[in-house]
C-alpha positions as CSV (number, residue, x, y, z in Angstrom):
1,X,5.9,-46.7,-97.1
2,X,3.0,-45.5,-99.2
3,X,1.1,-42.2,-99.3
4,X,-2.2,-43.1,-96.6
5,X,0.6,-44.4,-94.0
6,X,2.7,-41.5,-93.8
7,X,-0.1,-38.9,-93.6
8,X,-1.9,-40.7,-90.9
9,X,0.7,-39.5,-88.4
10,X,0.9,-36.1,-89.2
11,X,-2.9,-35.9,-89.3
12,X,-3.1,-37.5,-85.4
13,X,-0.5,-34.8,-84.3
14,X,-2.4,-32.1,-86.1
15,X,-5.2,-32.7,-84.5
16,X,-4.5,-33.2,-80.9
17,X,-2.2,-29.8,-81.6
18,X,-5.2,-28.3,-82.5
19,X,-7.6,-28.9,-79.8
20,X,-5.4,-27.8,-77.1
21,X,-4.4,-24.6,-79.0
22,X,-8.2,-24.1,-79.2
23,X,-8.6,-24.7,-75.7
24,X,-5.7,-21.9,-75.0
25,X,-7.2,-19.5,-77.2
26,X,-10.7,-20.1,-75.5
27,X,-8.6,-19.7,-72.0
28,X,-6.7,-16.7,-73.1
29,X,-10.2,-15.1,-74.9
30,X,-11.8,-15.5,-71.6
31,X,-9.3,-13.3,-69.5
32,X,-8.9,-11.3,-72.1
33,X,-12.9,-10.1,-72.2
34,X,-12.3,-9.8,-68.3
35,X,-10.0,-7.2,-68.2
36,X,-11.2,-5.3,-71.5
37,X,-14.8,-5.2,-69.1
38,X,-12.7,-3.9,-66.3
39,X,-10.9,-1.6,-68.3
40,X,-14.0,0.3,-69.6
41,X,-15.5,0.2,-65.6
42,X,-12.7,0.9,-64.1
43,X,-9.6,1.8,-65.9
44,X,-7.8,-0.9,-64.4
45,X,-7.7,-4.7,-66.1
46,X,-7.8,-6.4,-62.7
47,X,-11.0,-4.8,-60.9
48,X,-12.1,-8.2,-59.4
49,X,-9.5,-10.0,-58.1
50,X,-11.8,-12.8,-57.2
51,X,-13.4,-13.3,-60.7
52,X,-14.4,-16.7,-61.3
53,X,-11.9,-18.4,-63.4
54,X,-11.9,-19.9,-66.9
55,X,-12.7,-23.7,-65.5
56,X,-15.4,-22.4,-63.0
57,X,-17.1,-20.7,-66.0
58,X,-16.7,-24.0,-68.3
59,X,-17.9,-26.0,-65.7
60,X,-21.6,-24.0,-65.1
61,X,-21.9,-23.9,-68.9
62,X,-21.4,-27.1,-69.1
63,X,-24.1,-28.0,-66.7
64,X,-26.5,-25.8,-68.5
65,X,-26.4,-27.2,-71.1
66,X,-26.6,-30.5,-70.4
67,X,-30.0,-29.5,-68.2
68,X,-31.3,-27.7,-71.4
69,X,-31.3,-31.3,-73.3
């Protein structure tokens, strides 16, 4: 097996490992900012129960920025 054949695997699985980490840290950075907000309002992480979630928030940006094309 030469060099380019063997490293062509590895590189697939590196990437697809590293766009769903990135979408986990994006996820995680998300709720994180949340609760740091409602910990300097509040004193408590969870101050809105009902916060709009991670996808909700992908989704509008999403849409605004495809209208600001």
């Amino acid at each position: 097996m030469n060099r380019s054949t063997s490293i062509g695997p590895f590189l697939l699985i590196a990437l697809a490992v590293t766009a769903c980490t990135s979408e986990s840290v994006k996820r995680g950075s998300y709720e994180a900012l949340h609760q740091k907000q409602c910990m300097d309002r509040t004193g408590t992480p969870n101050c809105e129960p009902g916060h709009e979630s991670y996808d909700a928030y992908k989704k509008d940006r999403e849409a605004v920025l495809k209208k600001d094309q």
